[in-house]
Residue, then its C-alpha position, 0 to 999 in steps of 0.5 A: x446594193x450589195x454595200x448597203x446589204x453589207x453595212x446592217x451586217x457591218x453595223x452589226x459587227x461593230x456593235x459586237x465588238x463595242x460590247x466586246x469592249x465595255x465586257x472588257x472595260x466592265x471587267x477590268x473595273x470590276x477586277x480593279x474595285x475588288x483589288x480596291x477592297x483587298x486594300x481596304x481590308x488589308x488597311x483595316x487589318x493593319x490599324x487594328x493591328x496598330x490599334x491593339x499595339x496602341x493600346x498594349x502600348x499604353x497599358x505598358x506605360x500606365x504599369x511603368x507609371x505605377x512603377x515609378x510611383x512605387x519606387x519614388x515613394x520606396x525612396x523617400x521611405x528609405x530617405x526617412x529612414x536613413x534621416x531616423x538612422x542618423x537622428x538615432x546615431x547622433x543621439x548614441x553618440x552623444x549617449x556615448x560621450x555622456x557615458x565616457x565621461x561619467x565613466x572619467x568621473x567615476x575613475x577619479x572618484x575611484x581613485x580618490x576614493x583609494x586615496x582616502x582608504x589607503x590614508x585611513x587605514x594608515x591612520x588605523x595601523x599608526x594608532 
């Protein structure tokens, strides 16, 4: 009779210790699921982070874009001048060489010109 008064106490004893067991389990999930969410947050703290660094990223891009732009457009500006500064060079010098000429024309006719007023004056002094 006493092992069949034992066993409700034994019974007992091992009922305790199963939720004994499952109080652990329980807390062991518990404590893994919250470790879970530490994670998650921290993930979602990093693709935010990504996220701002994404968008920083491509506000860069966009000015540099814009800069790039601006340059291209500065150099064909600066390409237009140069061609208006060699247009204007050419024409100086073709300018130049017009003023050369009529200034060796002007020479000869100056020394013709001497020529006939030397001859005249002779001329004026013999008679």
């Amino acid at each position: 009779m006493k092992t069949l008064a034992e066993q409700p106490a034994k019974a007992t004893e091992e009922i305790g210790q199963q939720i004994g067991a499952i109080q652990s389990e329980t807390t062991a999930s518990v404590d893994a699921i919250s470790s879970i969410r530490d994670l998650i947050d921290e993930m979602e703290a990093i693709s935010s982070t990504i996220a701002a660094a994404v968008e920083e990223q491509g506000a860069a891009t966009g000015e540099i874009a814009n800069s790039v732009q601006s340059a291209a457009n500065s150099s064909t500006e600066v390409t237009q001048n140069i061609s208006g500064v060699s247009e204007a060079a050419g024409q100086t010098g073709a300018a130049s060489e017009q003023v050369l000429d009529d200034a060796g024309n002007l020479s000869r006719d100056a020394t013709t010109l001497r020529s006939e007023i030397s001859s005249f004056l002779e001329k004026m002094r013999a008679a």
